[in-house]
C-alpha positions in Angstrom: -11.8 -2.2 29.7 -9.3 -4.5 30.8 -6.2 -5.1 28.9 -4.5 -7.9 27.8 -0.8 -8.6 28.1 0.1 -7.8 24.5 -1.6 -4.5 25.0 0.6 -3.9 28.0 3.3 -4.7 26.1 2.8 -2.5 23.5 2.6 0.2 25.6 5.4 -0.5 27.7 7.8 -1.5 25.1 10.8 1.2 24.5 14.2 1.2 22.7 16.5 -1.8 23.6 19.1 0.5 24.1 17.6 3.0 26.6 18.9 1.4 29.0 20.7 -1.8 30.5 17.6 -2.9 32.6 15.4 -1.9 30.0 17.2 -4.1 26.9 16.8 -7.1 29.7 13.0 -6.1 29.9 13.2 -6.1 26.2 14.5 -9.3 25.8 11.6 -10.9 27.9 9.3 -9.2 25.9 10.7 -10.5 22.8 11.3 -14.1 23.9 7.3 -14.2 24.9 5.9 -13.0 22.0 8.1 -15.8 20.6 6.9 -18.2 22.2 3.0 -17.1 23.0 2.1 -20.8 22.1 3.8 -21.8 25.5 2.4 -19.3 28.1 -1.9 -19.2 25.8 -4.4 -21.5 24.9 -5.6 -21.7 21.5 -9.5 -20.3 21.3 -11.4 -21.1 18.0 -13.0 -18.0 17.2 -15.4 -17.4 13.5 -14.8 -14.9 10.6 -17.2 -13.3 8.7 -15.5 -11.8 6.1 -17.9 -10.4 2.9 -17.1 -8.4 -0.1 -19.7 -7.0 -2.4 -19.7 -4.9 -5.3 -23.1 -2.2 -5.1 -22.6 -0.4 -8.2 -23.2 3.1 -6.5 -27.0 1.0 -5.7 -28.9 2.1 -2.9 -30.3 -1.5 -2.0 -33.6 -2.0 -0.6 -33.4 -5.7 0.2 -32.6 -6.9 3.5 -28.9 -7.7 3.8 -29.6 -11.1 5.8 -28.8 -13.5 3.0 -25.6 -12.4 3.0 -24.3 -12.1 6.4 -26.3 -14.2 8.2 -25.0 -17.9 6.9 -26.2 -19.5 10.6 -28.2 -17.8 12.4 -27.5 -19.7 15.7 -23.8 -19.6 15.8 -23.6 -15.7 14.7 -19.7 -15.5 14.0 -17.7 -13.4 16.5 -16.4 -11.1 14.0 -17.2 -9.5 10.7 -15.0 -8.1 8.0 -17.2 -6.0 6.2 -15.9 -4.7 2.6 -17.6 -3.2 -0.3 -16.7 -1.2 -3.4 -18.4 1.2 -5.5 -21.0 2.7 -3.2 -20.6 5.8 -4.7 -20.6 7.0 -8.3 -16.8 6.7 -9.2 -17.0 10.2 -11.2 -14.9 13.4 -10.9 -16.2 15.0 -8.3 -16.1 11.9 -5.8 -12.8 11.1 -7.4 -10.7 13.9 -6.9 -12.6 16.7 -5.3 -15.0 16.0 -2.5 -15.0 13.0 0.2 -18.6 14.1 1.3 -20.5 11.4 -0.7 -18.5 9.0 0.1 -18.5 9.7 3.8 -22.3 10.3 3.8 -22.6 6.4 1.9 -20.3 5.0 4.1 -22.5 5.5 7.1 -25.9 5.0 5.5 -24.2 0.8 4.8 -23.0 0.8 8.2 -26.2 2.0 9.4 -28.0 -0.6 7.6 -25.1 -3.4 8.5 -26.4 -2.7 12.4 -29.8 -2.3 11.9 -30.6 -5.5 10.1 -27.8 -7.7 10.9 -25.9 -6.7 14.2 -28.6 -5.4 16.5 -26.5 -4.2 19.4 -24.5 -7.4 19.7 -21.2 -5.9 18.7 -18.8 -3.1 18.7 -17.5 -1.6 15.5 -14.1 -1.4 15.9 -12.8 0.0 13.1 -14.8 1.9 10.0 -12.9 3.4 7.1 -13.8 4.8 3.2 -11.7 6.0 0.4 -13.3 7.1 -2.2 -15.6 3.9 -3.3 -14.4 1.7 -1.7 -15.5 0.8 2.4 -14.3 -1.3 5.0 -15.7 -2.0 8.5 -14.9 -4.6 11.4 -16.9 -5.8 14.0 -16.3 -7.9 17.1 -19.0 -9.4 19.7 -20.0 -7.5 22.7 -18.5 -10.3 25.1 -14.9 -10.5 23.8 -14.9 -7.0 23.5 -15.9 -7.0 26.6 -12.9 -9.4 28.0 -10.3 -6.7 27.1 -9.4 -8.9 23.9 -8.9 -6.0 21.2 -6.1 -3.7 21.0 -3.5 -1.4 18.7 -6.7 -1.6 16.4 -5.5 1.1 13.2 -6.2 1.5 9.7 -4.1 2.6 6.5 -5.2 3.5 3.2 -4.0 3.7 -0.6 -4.3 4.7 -4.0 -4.1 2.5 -6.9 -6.3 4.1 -9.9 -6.6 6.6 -11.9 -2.3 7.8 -11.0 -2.8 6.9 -7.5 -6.2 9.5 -7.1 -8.2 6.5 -5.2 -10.9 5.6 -7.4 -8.8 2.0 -7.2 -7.0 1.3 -3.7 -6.8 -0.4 -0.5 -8.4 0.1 2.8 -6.3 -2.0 5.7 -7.3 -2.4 9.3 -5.5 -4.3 11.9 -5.8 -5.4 15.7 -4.5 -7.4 18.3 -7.2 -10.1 19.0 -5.7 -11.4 23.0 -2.1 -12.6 21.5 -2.9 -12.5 17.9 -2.3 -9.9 15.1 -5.0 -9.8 12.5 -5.0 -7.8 9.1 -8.0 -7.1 7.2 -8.0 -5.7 4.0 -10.2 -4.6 1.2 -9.2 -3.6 -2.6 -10.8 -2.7 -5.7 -8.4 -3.3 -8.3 -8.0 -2.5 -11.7 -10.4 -3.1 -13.7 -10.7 -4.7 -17.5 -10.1 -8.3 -18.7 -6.4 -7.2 -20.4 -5.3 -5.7 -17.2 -4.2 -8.9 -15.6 -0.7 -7.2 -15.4 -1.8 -4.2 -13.8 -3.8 -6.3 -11.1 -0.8 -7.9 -10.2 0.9 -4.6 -10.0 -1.9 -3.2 -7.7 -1.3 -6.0 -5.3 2.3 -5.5 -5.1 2.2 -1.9 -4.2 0.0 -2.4 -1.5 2.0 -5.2 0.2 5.0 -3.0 -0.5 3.5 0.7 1.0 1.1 -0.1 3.6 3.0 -0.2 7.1 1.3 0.5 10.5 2.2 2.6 13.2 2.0 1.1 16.4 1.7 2.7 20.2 5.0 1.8 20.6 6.2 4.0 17.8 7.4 0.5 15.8 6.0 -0.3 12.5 4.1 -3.9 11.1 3.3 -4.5 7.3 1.0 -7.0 5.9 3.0 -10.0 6.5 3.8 -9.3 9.6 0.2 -10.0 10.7 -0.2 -13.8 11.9 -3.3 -14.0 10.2 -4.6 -11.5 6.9 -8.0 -11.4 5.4 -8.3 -10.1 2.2 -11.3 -9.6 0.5 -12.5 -7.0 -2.4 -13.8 -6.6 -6.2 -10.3 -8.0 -7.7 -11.3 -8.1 -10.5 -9.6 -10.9 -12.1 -11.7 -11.8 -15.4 -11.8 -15.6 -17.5 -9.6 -16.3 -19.9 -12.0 -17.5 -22.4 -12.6 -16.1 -25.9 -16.0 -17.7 -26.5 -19.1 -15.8 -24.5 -21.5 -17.9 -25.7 -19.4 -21.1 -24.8 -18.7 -19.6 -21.2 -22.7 -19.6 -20.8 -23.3 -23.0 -21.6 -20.5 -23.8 -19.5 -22.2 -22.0 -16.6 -25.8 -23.2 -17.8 -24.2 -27.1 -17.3 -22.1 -26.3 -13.9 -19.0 -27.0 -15.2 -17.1 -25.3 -12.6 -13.8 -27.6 -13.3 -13.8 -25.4 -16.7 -14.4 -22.4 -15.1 -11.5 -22.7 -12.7 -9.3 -23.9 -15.7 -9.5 -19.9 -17.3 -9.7 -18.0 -14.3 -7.0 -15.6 -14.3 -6.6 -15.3 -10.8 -6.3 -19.0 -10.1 -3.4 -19.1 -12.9 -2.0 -16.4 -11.6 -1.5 -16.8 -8.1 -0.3 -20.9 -8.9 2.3 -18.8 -11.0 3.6 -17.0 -8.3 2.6 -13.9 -10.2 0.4 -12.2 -7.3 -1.0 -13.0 -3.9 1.9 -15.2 -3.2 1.4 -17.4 -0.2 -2.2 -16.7 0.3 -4.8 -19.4 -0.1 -8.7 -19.4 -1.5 -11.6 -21.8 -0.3 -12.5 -23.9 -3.5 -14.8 -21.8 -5.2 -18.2 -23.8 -5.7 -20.8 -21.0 -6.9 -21.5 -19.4 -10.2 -19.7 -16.2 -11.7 -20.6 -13.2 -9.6 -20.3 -10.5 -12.4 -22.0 -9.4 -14.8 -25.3 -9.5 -14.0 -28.3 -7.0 -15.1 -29.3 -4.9 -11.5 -32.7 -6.0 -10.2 -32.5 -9.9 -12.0 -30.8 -12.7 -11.8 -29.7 -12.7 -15.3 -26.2 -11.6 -16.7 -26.0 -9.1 -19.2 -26.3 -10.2 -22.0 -28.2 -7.8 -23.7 -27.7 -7.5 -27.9 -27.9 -3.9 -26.7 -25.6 -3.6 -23.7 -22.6 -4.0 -23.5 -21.5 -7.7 -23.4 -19.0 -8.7 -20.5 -17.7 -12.0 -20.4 -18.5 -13.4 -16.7 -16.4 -13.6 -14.2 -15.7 -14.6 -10.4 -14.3 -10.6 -9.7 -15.3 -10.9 -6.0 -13.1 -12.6 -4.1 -11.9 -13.2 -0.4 -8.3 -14.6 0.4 -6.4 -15.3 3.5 -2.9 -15.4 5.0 -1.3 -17.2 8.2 2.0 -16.7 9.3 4.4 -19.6 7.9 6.3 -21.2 10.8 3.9 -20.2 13.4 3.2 -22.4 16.8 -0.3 -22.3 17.6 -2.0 -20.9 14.5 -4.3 -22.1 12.5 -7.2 -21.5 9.5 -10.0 -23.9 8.7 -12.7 -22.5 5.8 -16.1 -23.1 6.8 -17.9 -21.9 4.2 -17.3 -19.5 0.9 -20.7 -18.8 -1.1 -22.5 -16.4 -2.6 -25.8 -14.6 -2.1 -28.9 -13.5 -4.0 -28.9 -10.2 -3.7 -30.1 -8.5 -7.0 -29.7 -4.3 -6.7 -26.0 -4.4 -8.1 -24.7 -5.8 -11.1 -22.5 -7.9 -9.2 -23.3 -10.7 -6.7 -21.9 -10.6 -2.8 -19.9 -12.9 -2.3 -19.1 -14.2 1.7 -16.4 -16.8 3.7 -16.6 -18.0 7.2 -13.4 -19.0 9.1 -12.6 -20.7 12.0 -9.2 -18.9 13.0 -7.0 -20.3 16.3 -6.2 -17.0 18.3 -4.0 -17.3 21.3 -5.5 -16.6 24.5 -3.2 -15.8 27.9 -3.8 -18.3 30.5 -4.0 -17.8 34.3 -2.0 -14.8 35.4 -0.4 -17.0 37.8 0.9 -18.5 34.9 1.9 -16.0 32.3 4.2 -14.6 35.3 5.9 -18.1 35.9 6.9 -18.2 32.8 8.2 -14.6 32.7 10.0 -15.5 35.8 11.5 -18.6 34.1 12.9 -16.1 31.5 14.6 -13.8 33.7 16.3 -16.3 35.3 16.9 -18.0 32.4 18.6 -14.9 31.2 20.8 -14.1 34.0 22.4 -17.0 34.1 23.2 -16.5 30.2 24.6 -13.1 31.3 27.3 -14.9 33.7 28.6 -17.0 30.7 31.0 -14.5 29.9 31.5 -11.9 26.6 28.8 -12.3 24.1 29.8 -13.3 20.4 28.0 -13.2 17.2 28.7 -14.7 13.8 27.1 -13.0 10.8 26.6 -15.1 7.2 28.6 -12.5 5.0 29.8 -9.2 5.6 28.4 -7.7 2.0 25.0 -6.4 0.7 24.8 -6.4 -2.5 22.0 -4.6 -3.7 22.8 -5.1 -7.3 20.9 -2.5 -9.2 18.3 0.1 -7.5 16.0 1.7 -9.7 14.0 4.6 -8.9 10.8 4.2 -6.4 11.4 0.0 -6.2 13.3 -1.4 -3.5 16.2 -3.2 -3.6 16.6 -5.4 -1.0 19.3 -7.9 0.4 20.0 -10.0 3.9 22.5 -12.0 6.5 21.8 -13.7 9.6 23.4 -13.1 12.9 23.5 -16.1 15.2 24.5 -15.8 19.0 27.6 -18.1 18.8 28.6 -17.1 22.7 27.3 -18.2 26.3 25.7 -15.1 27.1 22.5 -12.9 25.2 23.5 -10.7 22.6 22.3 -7.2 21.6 22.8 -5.7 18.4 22.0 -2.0 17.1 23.8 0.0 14.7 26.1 3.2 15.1 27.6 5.5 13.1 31.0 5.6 11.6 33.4 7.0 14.3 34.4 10.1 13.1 32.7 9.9 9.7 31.0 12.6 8.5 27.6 11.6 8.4 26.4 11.3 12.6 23.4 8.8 11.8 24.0 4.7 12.0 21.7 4.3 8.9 21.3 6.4 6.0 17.9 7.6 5.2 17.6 5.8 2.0 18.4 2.6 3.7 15.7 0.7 5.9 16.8 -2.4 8.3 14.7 -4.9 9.8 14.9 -5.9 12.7 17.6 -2.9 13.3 17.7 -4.0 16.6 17.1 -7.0 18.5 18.2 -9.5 21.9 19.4 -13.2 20.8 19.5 -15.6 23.5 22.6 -18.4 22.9 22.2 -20.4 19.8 19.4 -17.9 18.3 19.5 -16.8 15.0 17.9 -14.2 13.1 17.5 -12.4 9.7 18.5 -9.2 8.7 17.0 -7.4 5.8 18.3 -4.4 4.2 16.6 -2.7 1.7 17.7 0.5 -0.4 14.9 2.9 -1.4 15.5 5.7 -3.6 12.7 8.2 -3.5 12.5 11.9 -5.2 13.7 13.2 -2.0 16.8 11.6 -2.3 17.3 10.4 -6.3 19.0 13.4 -8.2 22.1 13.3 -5.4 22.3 9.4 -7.3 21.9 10.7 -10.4 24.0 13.4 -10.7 26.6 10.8 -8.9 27.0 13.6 -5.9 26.1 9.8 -3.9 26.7 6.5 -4.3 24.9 3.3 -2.9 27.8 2.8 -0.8 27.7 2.5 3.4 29.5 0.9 5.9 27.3 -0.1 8.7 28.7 -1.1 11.9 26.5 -3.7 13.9 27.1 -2.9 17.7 27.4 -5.8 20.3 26.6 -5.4 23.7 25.7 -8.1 26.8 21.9 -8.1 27.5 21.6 -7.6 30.8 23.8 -5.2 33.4 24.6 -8.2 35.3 26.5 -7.5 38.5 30.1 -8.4 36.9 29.1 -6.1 34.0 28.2 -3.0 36.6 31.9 -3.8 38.4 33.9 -4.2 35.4 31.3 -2.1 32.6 29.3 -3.4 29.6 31.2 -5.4 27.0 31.3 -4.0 23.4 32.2 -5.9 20.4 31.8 -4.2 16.4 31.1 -5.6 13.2 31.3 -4.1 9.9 28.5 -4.4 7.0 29.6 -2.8 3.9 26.6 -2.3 1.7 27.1 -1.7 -2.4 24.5 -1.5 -5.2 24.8 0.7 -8.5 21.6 3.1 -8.7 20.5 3.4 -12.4 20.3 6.9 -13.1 16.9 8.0 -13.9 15.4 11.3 -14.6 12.6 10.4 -12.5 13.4 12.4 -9.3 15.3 15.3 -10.5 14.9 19.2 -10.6 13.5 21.2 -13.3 16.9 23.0 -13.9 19.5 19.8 -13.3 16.4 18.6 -16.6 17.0 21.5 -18.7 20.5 21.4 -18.3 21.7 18.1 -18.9 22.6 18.1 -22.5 21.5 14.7 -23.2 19.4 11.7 -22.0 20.2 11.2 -18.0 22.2 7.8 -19.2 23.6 8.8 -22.8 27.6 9.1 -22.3 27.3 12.4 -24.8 25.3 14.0 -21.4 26.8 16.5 -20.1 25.8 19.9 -18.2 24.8 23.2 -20.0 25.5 26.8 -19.1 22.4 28.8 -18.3 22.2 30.5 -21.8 22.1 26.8 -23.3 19.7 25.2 -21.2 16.0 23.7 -22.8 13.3 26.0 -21.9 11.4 22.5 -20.6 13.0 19.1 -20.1 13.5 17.1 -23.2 11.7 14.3 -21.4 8.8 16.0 -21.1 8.4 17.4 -24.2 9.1 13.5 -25.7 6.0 12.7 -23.9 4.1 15.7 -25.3 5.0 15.4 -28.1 4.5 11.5 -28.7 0.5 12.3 -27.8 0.2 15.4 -30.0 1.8 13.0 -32.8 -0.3 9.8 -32.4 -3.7 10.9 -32.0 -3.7 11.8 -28.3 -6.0 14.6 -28.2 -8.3 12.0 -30.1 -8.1 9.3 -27.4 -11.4 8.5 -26.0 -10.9 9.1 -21.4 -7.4 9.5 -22.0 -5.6 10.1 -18.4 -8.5 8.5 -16.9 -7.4 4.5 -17.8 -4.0 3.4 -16.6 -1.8 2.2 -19.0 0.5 -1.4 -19.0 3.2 -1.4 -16.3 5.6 -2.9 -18.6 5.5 -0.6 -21.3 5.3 2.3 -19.1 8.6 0.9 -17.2 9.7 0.8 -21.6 9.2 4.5 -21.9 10.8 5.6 -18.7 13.8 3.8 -20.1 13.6 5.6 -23.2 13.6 8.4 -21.2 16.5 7.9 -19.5 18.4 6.6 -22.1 17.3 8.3 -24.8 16.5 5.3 -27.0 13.3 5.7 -29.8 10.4 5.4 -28.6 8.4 1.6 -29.6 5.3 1.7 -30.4 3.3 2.3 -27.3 0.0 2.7 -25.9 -1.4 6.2 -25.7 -2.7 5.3 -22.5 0.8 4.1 -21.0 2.5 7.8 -22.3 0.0 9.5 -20.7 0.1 7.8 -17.6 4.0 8.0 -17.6 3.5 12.0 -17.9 1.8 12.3 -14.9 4.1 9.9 -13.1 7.2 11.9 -14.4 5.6 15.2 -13.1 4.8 13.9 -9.9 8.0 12.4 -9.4 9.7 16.2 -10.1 11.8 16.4 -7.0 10.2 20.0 -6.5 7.0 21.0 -6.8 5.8 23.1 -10.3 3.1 25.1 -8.2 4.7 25.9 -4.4 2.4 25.4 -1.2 3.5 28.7 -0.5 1.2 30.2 -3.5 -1.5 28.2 -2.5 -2.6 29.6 0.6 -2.6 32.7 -0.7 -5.9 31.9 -2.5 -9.0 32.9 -0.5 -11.6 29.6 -1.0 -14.9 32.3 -1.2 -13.1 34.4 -4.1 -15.4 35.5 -7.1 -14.5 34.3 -10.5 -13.1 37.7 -11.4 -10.8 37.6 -8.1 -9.6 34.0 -9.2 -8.8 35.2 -12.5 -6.8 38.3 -11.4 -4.5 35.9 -8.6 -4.0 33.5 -11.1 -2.0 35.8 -12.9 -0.2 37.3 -10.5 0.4 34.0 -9.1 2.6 33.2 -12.5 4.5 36.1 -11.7 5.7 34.3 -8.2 6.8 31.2 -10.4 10.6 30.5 -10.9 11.4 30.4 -15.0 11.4 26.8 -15.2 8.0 26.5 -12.9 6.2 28.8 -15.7 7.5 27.4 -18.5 6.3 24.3 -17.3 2.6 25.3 -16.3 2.1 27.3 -19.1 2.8 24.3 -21.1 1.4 21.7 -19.5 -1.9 23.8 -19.1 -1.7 24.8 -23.0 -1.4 20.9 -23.6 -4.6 20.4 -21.8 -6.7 23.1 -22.8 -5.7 21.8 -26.5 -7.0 18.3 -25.4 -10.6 20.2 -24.1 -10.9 21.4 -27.1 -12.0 18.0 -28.7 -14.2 16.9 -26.4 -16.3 15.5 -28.9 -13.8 12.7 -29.5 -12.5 11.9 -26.3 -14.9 12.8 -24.1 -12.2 14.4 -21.6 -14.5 17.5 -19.3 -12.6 19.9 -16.9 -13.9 17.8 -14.3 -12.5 14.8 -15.3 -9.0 16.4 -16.0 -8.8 18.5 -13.1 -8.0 16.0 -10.2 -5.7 14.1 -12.5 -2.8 17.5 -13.0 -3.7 18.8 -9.6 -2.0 16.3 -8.3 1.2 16.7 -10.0 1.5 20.4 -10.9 1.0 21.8 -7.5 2.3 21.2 -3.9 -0.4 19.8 -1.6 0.9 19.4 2.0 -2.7 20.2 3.8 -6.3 18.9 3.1 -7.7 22.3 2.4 -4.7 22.8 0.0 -6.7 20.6 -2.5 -9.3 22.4 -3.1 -7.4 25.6 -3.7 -5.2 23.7 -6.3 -8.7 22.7 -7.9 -9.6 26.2 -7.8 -6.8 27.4 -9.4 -6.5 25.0 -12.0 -9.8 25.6 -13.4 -9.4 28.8 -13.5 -6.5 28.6 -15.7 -8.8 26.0 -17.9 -11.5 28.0 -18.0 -10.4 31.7 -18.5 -10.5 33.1 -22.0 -6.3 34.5 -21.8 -4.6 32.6 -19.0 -1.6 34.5 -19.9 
């Protein structure tokens, strides 16, 4: 397969600074990809991109309907997503990926049989969990050498990160363009509009890429992004029978008026600058499987209808050459699930390479261009402001601030950063910090922007908190010519510095800290009466968790109907970690936001409760008895605080078993949930050992 120049790129591409010819290569490199719309022709190409819901349904009906709009112009490729195609239970939840696997190819199976037929490739198939996602592209531009740096990335957003929620994200190089596809499942519930919002927000935030040339890409960084999914997203109405004879007359205008999606992306509250084809079909949820009636049953369950299946799409602002037109967004009669698929056909500019003769005149033009830059003399730079300022950096959120450097001299610039001269710390960037572009060629006149962004994970938190750090940092931003010009071999590379302090004030948090700095800091992590105990006076376990504890035992917890399998509010669980912290009362709060701040808090221990180290001792083919007997021993391998901790934790949830009959809470559903966050699990097969142990410890008679 033949590649295409942005492949060879990609491949070729190195550090600007590993050499003097190599930043000069660089530089080309850089100025082409800025300006692809001068050296390609723009292609109109189709997108298929479909979402659908299938309920854990094994459909029988031909799939044609849906992704076969015109079958005479067949689109050149699809973005296939769907959710739910298995049972969203315990087992596929937290303990086997089988099912979901097995699912996963019996729709893509289907997808070629009925629809495809040996046309196109697959490029890219992924699962987690429920949720699927795969892209196709047709034989012939395949064919061309058109796709490259295909990858994929997944996350968690449900159930405290476990999957049954999340994100599946796949992106290529289409000739000269980047394209992102991605497929969600997002909280659901007609309340959670806040958590929704959230969902979306940590997936534009924690899904990056990895490219071939070791450099990373988010979302945004794509020129064009297809999003499609179950959102989610309910109405806003009150009235269900109002809503039907809304629906019964068409009146779509109404519809639109209380969709909470609509309202909230016009707000600026979630998918901020992505757009939607107007939507001219009926609600797509909730419908009664095999009709084409929604459920409204005096005996089901009434749900309010609602347009959860959506697809939305992104293009690069400030782009030469790119652009979007919506063909076509409808929905199709397929009746197995209780939700309707929903489908959107694009016609999407990608930038196509002309002649080689060509591309390579340019690239000429660009070295020349760039030598006789690198004769204008010393280059200069002028930076905005000389101060980051962070402000305040919370725990796990980034805090992020910029400047931009513009080439104010006769010659190309490079910038990098290196470290203090001398200082005691030998890196250029600390590893809480991230910079982006932390590196870069400008040409005279050229400007860019530089972000900075503080994060403050467990790995590096209770060195804030226990002020051992600051968020201080002096960075110094490294000038040097672009090219090793003949003057600059005779008379060596010029070198100019510029200092960047950086400043922010972490709040202290006790998210992110030990068991023992916990149990013994006499107070709340902020209170001015904390201060640090001897041994003898240290908790048993840390106040904060024992405030969570005991805030369930108190209020009816071990009551609560699936509690620690809903999610709670994300602003009243950001409340309750302030409480922690500061050591304020606790308001009145949902049980299901304390419980979900529990396991957050225990994840977010900076070491683990249950080492890796135990784990592999465990032998997966043990008999019960055998499980029993290492489990026991195993507590004997613990630290103090790790026992103390286990012991209580699993006391707390073998007391919540107990009452099954109100809250409906099995082993199995509880299982995957404090796995997670009570034992280390660096390795797949570590997993199923923690599951192992854990329900041993549930199950035996004396775990003690």
């Amino acid at each position: 397969m033949n590649r295409s120049p942005r492949t060879m790129m990609a491949m070729d591409e190195k550090s600007d600074f590993d050499g003097e010819d190599q930043k000069g290569e660089n530089w080309v490199l850089d100025e082409m990809r800025q300006n692809r719309h001068k050296w390609t022709k723009g292609r109109e190409i189709s997108i298929f991109c479909g979402t659908w819901n299938v309920n854990a349904k094994v459909c029988s009906e031909t799939l044609g309907p849906w992704l076969l709009t015109d079958k005479k112009n067949i689109p050149d490729v699809y973005c296939i997503g769907m959710q739910e195609i298995v049972e969203l239970n315990a087992v596929n939840i937290g303990v086997s990926d089988g099912n979901s696997a097995k699912q996963s190819g019996m729709w893509e199976d289907k997808l070629e049989r009925e629809v495809l037929k040996g046309r196109y490739t697959k490029i890219l198939g992924k699962h987690l969990v429920g949720i699927m996602l795969v892209v196709y592209v047709r034989n012939s531009i395949v064919m061309d050498g058109a796709v490259s740096e295909e990858t994929h990335e997944k996350i968690g957003v449900g159930r405290m990160g476990l999957g049954n929620k999340g994100a599946i994200c796949i992106r290529m190089n289409l000739w000269e363009t980047t394209i992102c596809f991605v497929n969600t499942h997002l909280t659901a519930g007609k309340s959670k509009t806040a958590n929704r919002n959230n969902d979306f927000t940590t997936i534009m935030e924690k899904v990056e890429f990895r490219l071939s040339n070791g450099k990373t890409v988010n979302i945004r960084d794509h020129d064009y992004c297809f999003w499609v999914g179950d959102l989610n997203y309910r109405l806003n109405a009150t009235d269900l029978g109002d809503v039907y004879k809304r629906i019964r007359a068409n009146d779509l205008v109404y519809l639109h008026n209380t969709d909470q999606l609509i309202t909230e992306r016009d707000a600026g509250r979630t998918f901020h600058d992505f757009f939607e084809q107007e939507i001219s079909f009926m609600p797509t949820y909730k419908y009664i499987p095999g009709t084409r009636e929604y459920d409204n049953r005096e005996d089901g369950k009434k749900r309010m209808p609602a347009w959860c299946d959506r697809v939305q799409w992104y293009i690069k602002p400030k782009t030469e050459g790119l652009a979007v037109k919506g063909l076509s967004y409808e929905r199709a009669e397929l009746h197995c699930s209780d939700h309707k698929p929903v489908m959107a056909l694009f016609s999407v500019t990608a930038l196509v390479p002309l002649a080689k003769e060509k591309v390579e005149r340019f690239r000429k033009d660009l070295i020349r261009k760039e030598d006789e830059n690198e004769n204008e003399g010393i280059p200069q730079v002028s930076l905005s402001k000389n101060t980051i300022d962070l402000k305040d950096v919370y725990f796990d959120k980034r805090a992020s601030d910029s400047l931009k450097i513009k080439n104010t001299g006769k010659a190309m610039a490079v910038y990098h950063f290196v470290p203090v001269p001398g200082g005691i710390d030998e890196v250029a960037i600390k590893p809480w910090i991230q910079i982006h572009p932390d590196s870069a060629i400008l040409v005279p006149g050229a400007s860019r922007e530089i972000v900075v962004t503080a994060h403050i994970t467990k790995e590096f938190a209770q060195r804030f908190t226990s002020g051992e750090e600051n968020i201080e940092h002096i960075l110094i931003l490294q000038l040097k010519s672009g090219r090793s010009s003949r003057k600059n071999q005779e008379e060596g590379v010029w070198k100019k510095s510029q200092f960047i302090s950086v400043n922010g004030k972490y709040i202290k948090s006790c998210f992110g800290c030990s068991l023992e700095f916990l149990n013994t800091a006499s107070a709340a992590i902020r209170s001015t009466k904390m201060s640090t105990l001897s041994a003898n006076q240290a908790y048993k376990i840390p106040k904060e968790l024992w405030r969570l504890v005991d805030y369930l035992f108190r209020r009816g917890g071990l009551y609560e109907p699936e509690l620690f399998v809903h999610e709670g509010e994300p602003e009243q669980i950001n409340a309750i970690t302030e409480a922690l912290d500061t050591g304020a009362e606790f308001g009145k709060f949902s049980l299901h936001s304390m419980a979900e701040t529990l396991i957050r808090f225990l994840i977010n221990l900076k070491d683990p409760i249950f080492p890796e180290t135990i784990l592999e001792q465990v032998e997966l083919n043990w008999a019960k008895k055998a499980m029993i007997g290492f489990c026991k021993l195993a507590l004997r391998q613990l630290t103090p605080s790790q026992y103390r901790v286990f012991t209580y934790i699993v006391a707390f949830i073998r007391e919540i078993l107990k009452h099954f009959n109100h809250n409906k809470l099995s082993v199995d559903m509880l299982v995957p949930v404090f796995a997670k966050c009570l034992f280390e699990q660096a390795h797949p097969s570590s997993t199923e050992r923690a599951h192992m142990i854990l329900r041993a410890f549930l199950l035996a008679d004396n775990f003690m």
